[in-house]
N, C-alpha and C positions, 0 to 999 in steps of 0.2 A: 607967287600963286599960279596953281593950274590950272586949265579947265578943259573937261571935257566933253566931246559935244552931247547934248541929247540922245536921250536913250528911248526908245519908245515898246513901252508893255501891254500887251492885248490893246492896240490902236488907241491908248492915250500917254501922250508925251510927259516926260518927268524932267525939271529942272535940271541945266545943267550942272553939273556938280563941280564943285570948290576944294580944292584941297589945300589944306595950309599948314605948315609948321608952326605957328603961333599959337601958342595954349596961353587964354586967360587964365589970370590965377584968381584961386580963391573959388576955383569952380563947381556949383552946388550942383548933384546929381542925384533925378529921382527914378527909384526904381520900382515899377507896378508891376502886380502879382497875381495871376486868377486861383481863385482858394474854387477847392470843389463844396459848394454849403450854398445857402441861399442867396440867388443872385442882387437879395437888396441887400444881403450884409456885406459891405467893406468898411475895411476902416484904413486910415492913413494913419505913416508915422510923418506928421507935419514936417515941414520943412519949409523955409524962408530963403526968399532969392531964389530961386530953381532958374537956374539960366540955359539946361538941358534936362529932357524931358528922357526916361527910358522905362517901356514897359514893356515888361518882363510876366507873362501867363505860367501863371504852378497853381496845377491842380492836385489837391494832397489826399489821401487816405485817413489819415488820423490827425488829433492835434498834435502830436507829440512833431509832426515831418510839419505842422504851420509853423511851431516853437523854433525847429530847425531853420529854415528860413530867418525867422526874427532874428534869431541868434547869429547866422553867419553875417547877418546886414549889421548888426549891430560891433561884432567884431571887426569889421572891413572896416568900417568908419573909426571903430579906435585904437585902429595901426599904422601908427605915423609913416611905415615906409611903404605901407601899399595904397595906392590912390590918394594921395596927401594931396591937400585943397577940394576933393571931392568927396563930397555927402551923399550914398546911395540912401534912398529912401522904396517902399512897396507899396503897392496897393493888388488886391485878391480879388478877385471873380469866380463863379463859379459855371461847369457845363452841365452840374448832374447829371455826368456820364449818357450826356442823350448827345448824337453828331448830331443834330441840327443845330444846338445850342452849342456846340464848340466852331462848327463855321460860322456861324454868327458873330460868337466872340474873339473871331480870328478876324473876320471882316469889317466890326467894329473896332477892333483895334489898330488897324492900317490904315484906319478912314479919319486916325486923329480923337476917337471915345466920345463923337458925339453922334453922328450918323451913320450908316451902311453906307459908305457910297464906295463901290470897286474901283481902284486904278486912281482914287484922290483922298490926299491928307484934306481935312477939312481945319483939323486944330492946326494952333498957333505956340501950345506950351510947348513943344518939341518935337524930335522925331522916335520913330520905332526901333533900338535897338536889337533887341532881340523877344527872344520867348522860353520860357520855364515849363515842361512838360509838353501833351499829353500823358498823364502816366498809363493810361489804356493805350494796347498800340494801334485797334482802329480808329480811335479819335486822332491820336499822332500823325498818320496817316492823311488823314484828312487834313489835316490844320499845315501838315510838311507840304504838299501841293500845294496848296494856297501859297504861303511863305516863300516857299522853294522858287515861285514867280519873281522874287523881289530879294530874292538874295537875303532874307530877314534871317539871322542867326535863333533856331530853334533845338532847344536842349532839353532831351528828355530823361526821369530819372528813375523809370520804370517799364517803359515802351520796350519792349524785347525782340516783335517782330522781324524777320530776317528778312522781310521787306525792303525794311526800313536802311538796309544796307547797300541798297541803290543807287549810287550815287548821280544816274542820269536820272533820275524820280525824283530823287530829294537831298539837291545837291546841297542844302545849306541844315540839314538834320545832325543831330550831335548826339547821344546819348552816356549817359557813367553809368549802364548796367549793361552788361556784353547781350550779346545775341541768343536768342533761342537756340541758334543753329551751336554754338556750343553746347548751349546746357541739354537741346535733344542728343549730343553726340556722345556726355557724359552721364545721362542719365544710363543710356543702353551700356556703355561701358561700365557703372555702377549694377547694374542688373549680370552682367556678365562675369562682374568679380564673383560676386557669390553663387555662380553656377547654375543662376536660374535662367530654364530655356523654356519654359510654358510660361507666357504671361498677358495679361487683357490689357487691355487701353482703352482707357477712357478719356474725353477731350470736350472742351466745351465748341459749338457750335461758329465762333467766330473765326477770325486769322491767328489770332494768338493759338488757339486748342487744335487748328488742323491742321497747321503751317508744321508747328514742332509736334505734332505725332506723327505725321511724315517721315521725319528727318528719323526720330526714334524708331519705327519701323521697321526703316529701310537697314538702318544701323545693325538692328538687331537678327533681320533676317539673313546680314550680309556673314553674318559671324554665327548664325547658325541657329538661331532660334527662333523658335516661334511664337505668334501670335494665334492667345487661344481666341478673343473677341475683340472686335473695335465697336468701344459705345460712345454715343454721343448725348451732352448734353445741352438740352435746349434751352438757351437764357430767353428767348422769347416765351415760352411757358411759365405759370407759376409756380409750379412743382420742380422744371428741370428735369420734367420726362423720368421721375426718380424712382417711381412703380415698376418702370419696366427696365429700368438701369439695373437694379437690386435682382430683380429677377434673371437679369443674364448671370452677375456676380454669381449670385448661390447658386445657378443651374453648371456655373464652368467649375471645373478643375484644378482651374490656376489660383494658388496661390499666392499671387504677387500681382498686382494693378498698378498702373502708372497713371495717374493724376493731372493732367496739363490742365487746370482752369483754375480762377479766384474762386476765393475764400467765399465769399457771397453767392458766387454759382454752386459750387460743392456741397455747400451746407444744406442744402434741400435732401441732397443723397446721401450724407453723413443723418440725418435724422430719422429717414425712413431704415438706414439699416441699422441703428438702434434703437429702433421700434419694433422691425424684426428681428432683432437679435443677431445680425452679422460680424461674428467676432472671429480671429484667427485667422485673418489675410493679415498681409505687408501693405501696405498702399507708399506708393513711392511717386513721393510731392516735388512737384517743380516749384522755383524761387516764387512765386505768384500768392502761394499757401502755406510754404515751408514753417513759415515762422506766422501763423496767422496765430493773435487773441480769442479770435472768434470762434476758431472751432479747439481752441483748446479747452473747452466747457469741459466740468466734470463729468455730466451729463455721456460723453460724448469716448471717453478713460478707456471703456472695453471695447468701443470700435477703434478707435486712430492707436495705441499705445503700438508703439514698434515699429512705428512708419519714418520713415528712412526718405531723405530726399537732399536736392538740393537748394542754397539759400543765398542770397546777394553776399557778399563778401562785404563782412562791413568795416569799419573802422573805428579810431578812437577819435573822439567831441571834446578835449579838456575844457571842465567848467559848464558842458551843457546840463548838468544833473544837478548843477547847483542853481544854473537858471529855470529850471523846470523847478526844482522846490521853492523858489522864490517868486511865483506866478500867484496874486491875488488879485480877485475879478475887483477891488476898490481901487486897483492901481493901477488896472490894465482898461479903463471907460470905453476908448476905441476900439477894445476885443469881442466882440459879440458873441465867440465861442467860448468865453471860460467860462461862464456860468455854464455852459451848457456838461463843459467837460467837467469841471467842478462836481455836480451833482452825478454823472457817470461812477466818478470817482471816488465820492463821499455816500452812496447811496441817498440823496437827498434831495428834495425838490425847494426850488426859491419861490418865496410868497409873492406870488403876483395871481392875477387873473387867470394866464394861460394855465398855472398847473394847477389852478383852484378844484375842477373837476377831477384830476386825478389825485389829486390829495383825499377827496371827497369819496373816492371809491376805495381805497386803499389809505385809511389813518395811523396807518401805524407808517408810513415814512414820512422821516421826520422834515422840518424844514431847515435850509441850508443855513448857517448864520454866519458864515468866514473866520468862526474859529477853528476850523478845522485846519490841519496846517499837511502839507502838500509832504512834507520831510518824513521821511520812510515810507508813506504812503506809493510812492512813484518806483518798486523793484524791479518792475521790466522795464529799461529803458529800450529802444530797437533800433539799436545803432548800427542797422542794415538801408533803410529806405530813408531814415533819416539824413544819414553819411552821405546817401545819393545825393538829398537834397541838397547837401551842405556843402558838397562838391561842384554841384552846376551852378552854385551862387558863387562859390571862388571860381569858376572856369573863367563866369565872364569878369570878375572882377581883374584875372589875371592878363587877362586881353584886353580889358582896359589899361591895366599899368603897361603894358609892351606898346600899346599905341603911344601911351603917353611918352614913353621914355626915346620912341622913333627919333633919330637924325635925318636932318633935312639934308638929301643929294645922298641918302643910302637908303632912305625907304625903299618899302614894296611895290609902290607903283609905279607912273609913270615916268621915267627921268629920274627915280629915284625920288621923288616925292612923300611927304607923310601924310596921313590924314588931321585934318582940322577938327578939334575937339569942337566947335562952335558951330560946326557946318557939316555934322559926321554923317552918313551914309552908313545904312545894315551892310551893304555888301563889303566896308572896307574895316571893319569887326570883324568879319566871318574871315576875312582873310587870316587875322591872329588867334583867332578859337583853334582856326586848323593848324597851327603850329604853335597850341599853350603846351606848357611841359613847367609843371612847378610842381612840389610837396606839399602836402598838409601839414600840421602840428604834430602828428603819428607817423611821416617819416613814408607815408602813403602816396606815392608817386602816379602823377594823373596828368594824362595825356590820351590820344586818340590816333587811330589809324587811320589808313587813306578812306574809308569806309567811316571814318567819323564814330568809331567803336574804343573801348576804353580797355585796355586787356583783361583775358574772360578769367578769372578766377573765381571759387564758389566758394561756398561753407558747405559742406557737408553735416546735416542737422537728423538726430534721434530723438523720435517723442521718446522720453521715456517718464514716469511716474516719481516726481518729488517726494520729498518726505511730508512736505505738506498735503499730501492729498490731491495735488494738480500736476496736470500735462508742461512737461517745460520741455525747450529744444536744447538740446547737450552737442555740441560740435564735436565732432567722431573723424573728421578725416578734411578734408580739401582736394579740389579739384585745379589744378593751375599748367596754364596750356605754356606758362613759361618757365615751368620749375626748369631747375638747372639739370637736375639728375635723368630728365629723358621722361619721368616717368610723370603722365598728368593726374595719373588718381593717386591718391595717398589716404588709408584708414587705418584705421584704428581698432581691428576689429574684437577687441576684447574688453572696449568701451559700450557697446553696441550691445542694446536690449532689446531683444524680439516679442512678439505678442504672447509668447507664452512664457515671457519673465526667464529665459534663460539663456545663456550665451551661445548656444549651439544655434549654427545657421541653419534658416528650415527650408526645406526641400519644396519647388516647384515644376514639376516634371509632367509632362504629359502619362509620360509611362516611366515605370523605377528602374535603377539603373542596371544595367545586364552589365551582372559581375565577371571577372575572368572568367576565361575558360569558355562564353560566350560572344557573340557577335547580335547587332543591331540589324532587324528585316522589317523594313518598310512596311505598312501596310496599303493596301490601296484605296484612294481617294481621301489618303489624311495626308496632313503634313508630317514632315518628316522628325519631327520631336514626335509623334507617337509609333511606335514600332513594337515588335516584341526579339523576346531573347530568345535564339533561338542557339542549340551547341556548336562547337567547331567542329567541321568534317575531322575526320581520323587526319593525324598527320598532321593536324594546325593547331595553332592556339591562338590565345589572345590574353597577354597579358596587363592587359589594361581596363580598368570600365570603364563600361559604355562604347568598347571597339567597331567598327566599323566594319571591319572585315577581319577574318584571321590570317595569322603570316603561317609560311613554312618555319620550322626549323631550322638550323642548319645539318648538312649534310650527316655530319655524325653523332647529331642530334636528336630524340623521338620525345613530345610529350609526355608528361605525367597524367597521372588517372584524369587529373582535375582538369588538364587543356590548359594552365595558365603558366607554365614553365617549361623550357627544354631541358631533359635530362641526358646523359651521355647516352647512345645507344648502348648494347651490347653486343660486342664483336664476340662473334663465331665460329670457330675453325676446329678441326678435329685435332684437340687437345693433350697433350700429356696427362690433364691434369682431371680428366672427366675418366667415367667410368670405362667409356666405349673407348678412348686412347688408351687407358693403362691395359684392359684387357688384351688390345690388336698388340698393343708393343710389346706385351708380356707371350702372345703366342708368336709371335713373328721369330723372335731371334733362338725362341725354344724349336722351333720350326725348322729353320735353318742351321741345326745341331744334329735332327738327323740325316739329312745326306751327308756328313761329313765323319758321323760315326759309322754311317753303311761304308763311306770310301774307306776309311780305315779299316772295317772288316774285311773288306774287296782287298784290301793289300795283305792283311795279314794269310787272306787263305788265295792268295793270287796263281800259287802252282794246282790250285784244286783244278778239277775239268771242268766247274759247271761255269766259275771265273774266267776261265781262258777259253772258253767256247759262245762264249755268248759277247766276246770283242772286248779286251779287257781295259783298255786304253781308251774309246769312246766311252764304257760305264764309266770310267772316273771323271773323263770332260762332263758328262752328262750330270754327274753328280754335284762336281763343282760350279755348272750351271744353274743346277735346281738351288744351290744354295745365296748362288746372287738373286734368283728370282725372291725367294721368302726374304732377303734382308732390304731389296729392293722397297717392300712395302713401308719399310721406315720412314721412307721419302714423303709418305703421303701424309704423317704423323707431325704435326708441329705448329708452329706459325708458319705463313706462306710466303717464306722470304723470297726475293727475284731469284737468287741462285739456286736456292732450292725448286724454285716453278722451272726452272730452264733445264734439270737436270731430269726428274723425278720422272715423266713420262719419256726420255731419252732413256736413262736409266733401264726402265720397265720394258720395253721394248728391246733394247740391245738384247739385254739379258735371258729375255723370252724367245728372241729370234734366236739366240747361240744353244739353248737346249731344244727346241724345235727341231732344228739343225741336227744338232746330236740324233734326237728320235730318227727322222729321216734315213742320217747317215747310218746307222743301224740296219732301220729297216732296207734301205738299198742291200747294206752288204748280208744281209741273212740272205736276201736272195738271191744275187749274184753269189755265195757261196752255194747255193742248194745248184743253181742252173750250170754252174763251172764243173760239177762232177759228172755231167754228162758227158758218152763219148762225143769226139769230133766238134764240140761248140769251143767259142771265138771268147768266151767270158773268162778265161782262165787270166790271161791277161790284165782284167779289172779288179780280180781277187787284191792284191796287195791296200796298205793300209792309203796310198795314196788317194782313193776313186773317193773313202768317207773324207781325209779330212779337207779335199778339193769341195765337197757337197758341203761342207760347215761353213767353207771359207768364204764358198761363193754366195750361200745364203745369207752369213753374217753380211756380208759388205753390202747385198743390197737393202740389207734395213739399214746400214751405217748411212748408205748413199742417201735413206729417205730423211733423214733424220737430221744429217747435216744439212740438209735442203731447207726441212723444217726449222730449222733454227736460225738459218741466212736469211729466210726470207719472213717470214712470219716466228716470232720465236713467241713460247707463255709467258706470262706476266702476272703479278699479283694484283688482284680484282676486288675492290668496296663494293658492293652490294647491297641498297640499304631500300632496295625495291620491292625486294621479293618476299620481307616476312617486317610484320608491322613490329617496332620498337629494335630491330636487333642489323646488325652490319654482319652480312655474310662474307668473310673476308675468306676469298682460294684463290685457285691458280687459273688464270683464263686461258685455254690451251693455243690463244694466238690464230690459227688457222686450225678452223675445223677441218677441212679438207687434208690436212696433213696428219691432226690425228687419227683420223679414223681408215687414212690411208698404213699408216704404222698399223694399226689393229688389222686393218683387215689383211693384210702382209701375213702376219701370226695366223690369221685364221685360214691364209692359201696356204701356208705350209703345214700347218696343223690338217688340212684336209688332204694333201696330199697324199702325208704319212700314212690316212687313215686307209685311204683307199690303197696304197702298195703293202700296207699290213693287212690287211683284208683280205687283200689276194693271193697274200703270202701264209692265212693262218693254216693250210695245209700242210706243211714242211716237216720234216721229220721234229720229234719233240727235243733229239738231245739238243739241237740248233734253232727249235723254233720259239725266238719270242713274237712273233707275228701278234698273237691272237692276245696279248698281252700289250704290249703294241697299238694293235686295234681298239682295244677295249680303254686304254689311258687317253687315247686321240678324242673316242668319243664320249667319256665324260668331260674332255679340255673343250671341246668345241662346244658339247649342250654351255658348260658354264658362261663363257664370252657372247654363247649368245642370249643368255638368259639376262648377261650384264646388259644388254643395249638399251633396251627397254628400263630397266632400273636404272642405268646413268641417266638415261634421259629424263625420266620425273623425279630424280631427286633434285635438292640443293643443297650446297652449302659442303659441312661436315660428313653429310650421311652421302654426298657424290664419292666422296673421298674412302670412305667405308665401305662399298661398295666396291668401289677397284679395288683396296684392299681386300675383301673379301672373294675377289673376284683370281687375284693374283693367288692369296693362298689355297681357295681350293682348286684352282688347276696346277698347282706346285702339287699338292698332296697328292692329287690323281695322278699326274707323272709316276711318280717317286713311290707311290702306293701300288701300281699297278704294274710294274715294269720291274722294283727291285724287290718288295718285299716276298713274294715267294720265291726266288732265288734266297733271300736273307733265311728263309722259311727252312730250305735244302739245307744250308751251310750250317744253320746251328740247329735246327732239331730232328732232322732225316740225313743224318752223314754218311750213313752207308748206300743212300742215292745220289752223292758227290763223288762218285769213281767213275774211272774210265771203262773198267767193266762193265757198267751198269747200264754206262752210255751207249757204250757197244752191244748190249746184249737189246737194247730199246730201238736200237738202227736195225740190229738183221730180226727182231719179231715184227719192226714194220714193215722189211720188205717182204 
């Protein structure tokens, strides 16, 4: 034997304690029980020899969770291998849900059931094992402080507070129904499966109602939704404040209310909104209601039908349904409540005095006579709060058997010590509650966390409409924080009947949903589930409802009409296949057909005078120049491949600078021929063919020189463009260095000006040798045109950049080619007899 010293609680000292491994046999044990009903009724299941004393306070809801009790004590005692040689027996008290009356009957119970006295047992039959409830969680609360003094093992089977989870508060607190703080966590994630983000709360007044609408609140604002109202109901009123509860109901929005209060508190606001007529919400019931008799009245069908919640997870009772129909008030004398239940059940009143005045007012119910029999009568059993019950009576029964079964020198306490059945102490029970771990008969696995919590799983429960005519709960899904799959909700949702009798989930929203193609815009001083739809700027979408914002596309990407899809753009480029390509390509190469038909007339009449007088070997350079210029424009025509961007304005420029050239060298030697026939001048020497093709040569190279520059340092490249014209990719050629293009152009345009100004000054010369004034006149139609392009290159885009140099290339080819050959072509083929050398001669001496 141990012992240990003195222990002393609020300045009065407690026996030292005994611990002993000796267990008498044969050892009768009685277990007392607080019933919530009137405090003179108890009754005892007698018992002989009680050699220890254990009382155990369960305050119950309904008979059906008293019967539960009876039954698990009755079952304990006729199972030979749990508690064998001990006889648990109960006795019931009640708090009528008032705390002065549960500390009382907590204080009377520590003090030995005959006096109040704190800090002393006064009785002699035994000591305080444990306690059976509060099922409210502020009475719990209460009663767990007290206890939690003295180490008393209390277990509750309904208390849900997350209070109550404290374990420096209420170190010796147990509960078999999990925490608020789940079922608030699963509630808002129940609201969140079905898409609803507008929704009101409603909550009763006390820890249980504002504790877990907190939690649910926070949940839900944390994930995005909002809260249209928080109402509260007041259980110190007699109505429950229910006038002005209904009136927020029908003034909000929301379609969807969450419910955190009893069945008893609710019911005042369940009756006034089917007096007003409040039909077509969801109300979504926490375990408190979920499965309440009370408000499942007929009465009651077109307010609650459709309401969605969650509900204690209960389990299976084998043989409790057979002990409930075997309950008659001549067999049960010590029951004080079956006659009461009985007549609930039976519609019927018993002949005694008490119900004489209400027999007297109402004669047509009948009176009870116990032929009635209990079998079919009993179709809702609630094997939720029952199961509870039926549970915390095996908790401690099973921490009884683990003490009993203790080895001495491996116990839990000190030295390995066990505790003495004869001498047993609350604190050294509470040591084995905190590590029971046993099954039920259903395979139902019960145990508790460091937090003295049972794992949280629900029922998920649907009023829907029986075929009899009444409200019944139909299980639709479960909520379990230990499924295996990850995932803790689990429904059903094509089980699930809504208040409007049909399977489609109903919509609660502040504001409706903004479909593709639009985005959500806040508005100001609302919360942000109301907003409006507003469209996507050009260039975005949103392919989602109820978007937030809208995305780009991607790059080669542009919206549809609607905004809610990317469609490919449409790329751009001056075509073969459009009108304006087939046309350019079809004049370009017809273009470039006549200098090459003029060159081959120039050959065929080459000994004529007006061919060999006017330089007959730069006409044909010149010609086969004008003919790279028109096929040049091909370049521009196509897709804008890199080799083609790298060549195409090279290209255009060589080709331009080498008939440039040409015109030049011309125009030089008209006049150095007309000035060489002067006496005594030094220009006779320049006459030969060398002075033009040194002026082609030298002029060529210095565009070749700019050109290779341009393309070592800065070369074009082919350019996506998807900025500049909404839905379409302007796909050209980016000329790399601007600086180098416009340096090549403006090159073209100093030799094109120069020509202009030496044929200008030359358009006096005699006619048989002068093309000056022809000359002149091609110079400055080439010049207006290049400069007419600058301006047009610069505000176009795209295809029509490209059609433009084209344009720009053919008409100063044509003005060349048009003004410089065709009246010579003019002489040759239709005035032939002004193609002699006589004719030439006779127009030299009339000019001089």
């Amino acid at each position: 034997m141990t012992t240990f010293p003195p222990t002393r609680i609020q300045g009065t000292s407690i026996d030292s304690i005994e611990l002993s491994g000796d267990i008498a046999p044969a050892i009768q044990q009685f277990l007392s029980v607080f019933f919530n009903g009137d405090i003179n009724k108890r009754f005892l299941n007698p018992i002989k020899d009680v050699s220890l004393v254990f009382l155990i306070k369960l305050e119950f809801q309904n008979y059906q969770s008293l019967q539960a009790l009876i039954f698990a004590v009755e079952e304990i005692n006729n199972t030979p291998d749990l508690l064998p040689n001990i006889t648990l027996g109960f006795q019931i008290f009640d708090t009528c849900t008032v705390l002065r009356r549960a500390a009382e009957g907590t204080l009377w119970m520590l003090s030995g059931g005959q006096e109040q006295v704190p800090n002393y047992r006064c009785g002699r039959d035994g000591s305080l094992a444990g306690i059976v409830g509060d099922s409210g969680s502020t009475r719990s609360i209460l009663m767990a402080q007290i206890l939690g003094l003295y180490r008393h093992p209390q277990i509750s089977y309904f208390s849900t507070s997350p209070l109550l989870s404290n374990r420096n508060m209420f170190p010796s607190f147990f509960r078999t129904v999990p925490s608020d703080t789940y079922q608030s966590r699963g509630l808002a994630e129940l609201i969140l499966h079905f898409g609803w983000t507008w929704v009101g709360l409603l909550a009763t007044d006390n820890d249980y109602g504002q504790l877990g609408i907190q939690v649910v609140k926070q949940e839900l604002i944390k994930a995005g939704a909002c809260v249209a109202f928080v109402g509260t109901i007041l259980t110190g009123h007699p109505n429950r404040n229910a006038p002005h509860i209904v009136t927020i109901i029908k003034g909000s929005t929301a379609k969807v209310v969450v419910i955190l209060s009893s069945d008893s508190d609710f019911m005042p606001v369940v009756e006034e909104l089917a007096n007003q007529n409040v039909t077509g919400k969801i109300w979504i019931a926490s375990e408190s209601w979920s499965t309440s008799t009370l408000l499942s009245n007929e009465k009651f069908q077109q307010v609650l039908v459709g309401t969605i919640g969650f509900a204690v997870h209960g389990g299976q009772m084998p043989g409790f349904v057979e002990h409930l129909n075997g309950l008659l008030p001549s067999t049960s004398p010590n029951d004080p409540f079956i006659r009461e239940f009985w007549g609930q059940t039976f519609s019927c009143n018993w002949d005694n005095l008490h119900n004489l005045d209400t027999w007297m007012k109402n004669k047509t119910i009948p009176f009870c006579t116990e032929e009635e029999t209990l079998e079919g009568a009993i179709t809702n059993v609630d094997f939720r709060i029952t199961f509870s019950v039926y549970t915390s009576i095996y908790t401690f029964a099973w921490a009884l058997q683990n003490l009993l079964q203790c080895t001495p020198r491996s116990g839990p306490f000190h030295h390995g010590t066990c505790a003495n059945i004869s001498s047993l102490h609350p604190w050294q029970l509470l040591r084995y509650i905190k590590t029971v771990n046993f099954q039920t008969k259903d395979k139902t696995r019960v145990f508790f966390n460091d937090e003295g919590e049972p794992q949280a799983v629900y029922d998920i429960v649907n009023w829907q409409i029986r075929a009899t005519n009444t409200l019944q709960q139909v299980v639709v899904g479960t909520y379990d924080l230990s499924s295996s799959n990850g995932y803790a909700l689990s429904i059903d949702s094509a089980a699930i009947v809504w208040t409007t009798g049909v399977k489609k989930v109903p919509q609660s929203k502040c504001s409706p949903n903004c479909p593709s193609g639009f985005r959500k815009m806040s508005l100001p001083a609302n919360p942000s589930c109301c907003y409006e739809c507003v469209p996507c700027p050009q260039g975005e979408i949103s392919d989602k409802i109820d978007s937030v914002k809208c995305q780009y596309c991607s790059w080669n990407m542009w919206p549809n009409l609607l905004q809610n899809m990317c469609i490919p753009r449409t790329i751009e480029f001056l075509s073969y296949n459009e009108a304006m390509g087939i046309n350019l390509a079809t004049i370009t190469p017809l273009s470039s057909l006549i200098p090459i038909i003029i060159l081959g007339l120039f050959i065929h009449y080459r000994t004529t005078p007006i061919v060999r007088a006017n330089n007959w070997s730069l006409s044909c350079l010149l010609l086969l120049s004008l003919c790279l210029c028109f096929l040049c424009s091909l370049a521009f025509i196509g897709y804008p491949q890199p080799e083609k961007c790298l060549l195409r304005q090279v290209a255009f420029g060589l080709a331009f600078s080498l008939c440039i050239s040409c015109v030049l060298a011309k125009t030089i030697t008209v006049v150095i021929a007309f000035k060489a026939t002067r006496p005594g001048t030094t220009l006779r020497r320049w006459t030969g063919a060398k002075v033009s093709y040194s002026v082609i040569v030298i002029c060529f190279l210095i565009q070749v020189s700019i050109c290779v520059t341009w393309l070592s340092c800065s070369p074009p490249f082919p350019e996506y463009n998807n900025q500049t014209e909404s839905g379409v990719i302007i796909l050209s050629c980016n000329e790399g260095s601007p600086l180098a293009f416009w340096t090549m152009l403006g090159y073209l345009g100093l030799l094109a000006t120069i020509s202009f100004i030496v044929a200008f000054l030359a358009r006096r010369l005699p006619d048989s040798f002068n093309e000056a004034k022809f000359i002149t006149f091609s110079m400055l139609v080439f010049l207006s045109v290049w400069l007419s392009f600058i301006p047009a290159f610069l505000s176009s885009r795209g295809k029509y950049t490209a059609a433009m140099e084209i344009f720009a290339i053919l008409s100063s080819s044509w003005a060349v080619l048009v003004c410089i050959f065709f009246p010579k072509c003019f002489v040759i083929l239709f005035r032939p007899e002004m193609n002699s050398r006589n004719n030439l001669m006779r127009k030299d001496r009339s000019r001089n």
